[in-house]
N, C-alpha and C positions, 0 to 999 in steps of 0.2 A: 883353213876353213874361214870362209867370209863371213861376218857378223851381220851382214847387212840386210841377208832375206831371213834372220834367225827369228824364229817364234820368239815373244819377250813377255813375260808376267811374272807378277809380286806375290808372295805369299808369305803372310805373319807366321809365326813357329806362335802354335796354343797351347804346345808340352808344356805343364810344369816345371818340368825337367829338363830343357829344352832338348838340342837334336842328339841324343844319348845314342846309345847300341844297338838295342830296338827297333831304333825309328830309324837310324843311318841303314840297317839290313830289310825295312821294309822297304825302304826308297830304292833298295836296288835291287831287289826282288821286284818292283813294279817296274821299273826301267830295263831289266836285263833282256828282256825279248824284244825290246822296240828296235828299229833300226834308225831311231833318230840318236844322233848326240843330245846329252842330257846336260847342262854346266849348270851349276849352283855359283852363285857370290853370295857374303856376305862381309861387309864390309871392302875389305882387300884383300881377302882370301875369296881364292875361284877351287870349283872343287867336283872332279868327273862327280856323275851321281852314281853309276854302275860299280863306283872303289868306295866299301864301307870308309873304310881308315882317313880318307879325301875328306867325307860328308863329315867325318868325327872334329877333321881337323878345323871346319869352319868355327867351330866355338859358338854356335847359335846357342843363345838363351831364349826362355819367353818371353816374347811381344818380339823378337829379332824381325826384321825385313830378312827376305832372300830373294835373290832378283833368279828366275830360270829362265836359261834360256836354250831351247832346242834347235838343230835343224836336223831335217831330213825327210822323209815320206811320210812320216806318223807324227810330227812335230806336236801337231795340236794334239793329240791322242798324250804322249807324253807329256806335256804339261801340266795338260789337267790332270792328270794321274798324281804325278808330283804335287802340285797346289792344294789339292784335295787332301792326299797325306800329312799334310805339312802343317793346313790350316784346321784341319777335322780332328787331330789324332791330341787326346790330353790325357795319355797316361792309363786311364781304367781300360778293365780286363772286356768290358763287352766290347769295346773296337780291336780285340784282336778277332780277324780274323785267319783260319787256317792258310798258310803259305806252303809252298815247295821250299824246301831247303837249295841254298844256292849251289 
């Protein structure tokens, strides 16, 4: 996969908590139907978005950067998906909204 036409944006982790179990199973519940690839970095850890266990392992805390980067038919659709969970989500129960179990 070429990096070169890949969608690329930043998003701060605003969990308290940072990217816990939760927030790793929203992120790929919002990614699992896209047909773009989804990659998280944080730091030196790169990490599929659609594998809970991948997202758990970046170790993001609050305030972390995470670089995303997508490609494929839906790129932008997929990011901002991502960005928006990532940077919107702190923990309290009115941002859970109802999901499909994976």
């Amino acid at each position: 996969m070429s990096t070169l036409n890949m969608e690329k944006t930043v998003a701060i982790v605003s969990s308290e908590s940072g990217v816990n179990l939760f927030l790793a199973t929203r992120l790929a519940s919002a990614v699992k139907n896209m047909r773009s690839t989804v990659l998280l970095k944080c730091g030196r850890r790169i990490a599929d978005a659609r594998n809970i266990l991948s997202v758990l392992a970046l170790c993001a805390t609050l305030g972390s950067p995470i670089d995303i980067g997508t490609f494929g038919e839906d790129e932008r659709d997929a990011a901002q998906a991502v960005e928006q969970i990532l940077s919107e989500w702190n923990g309290n129960a009115e941002n859970i909204a109802p999901t499909k179990p994976l």
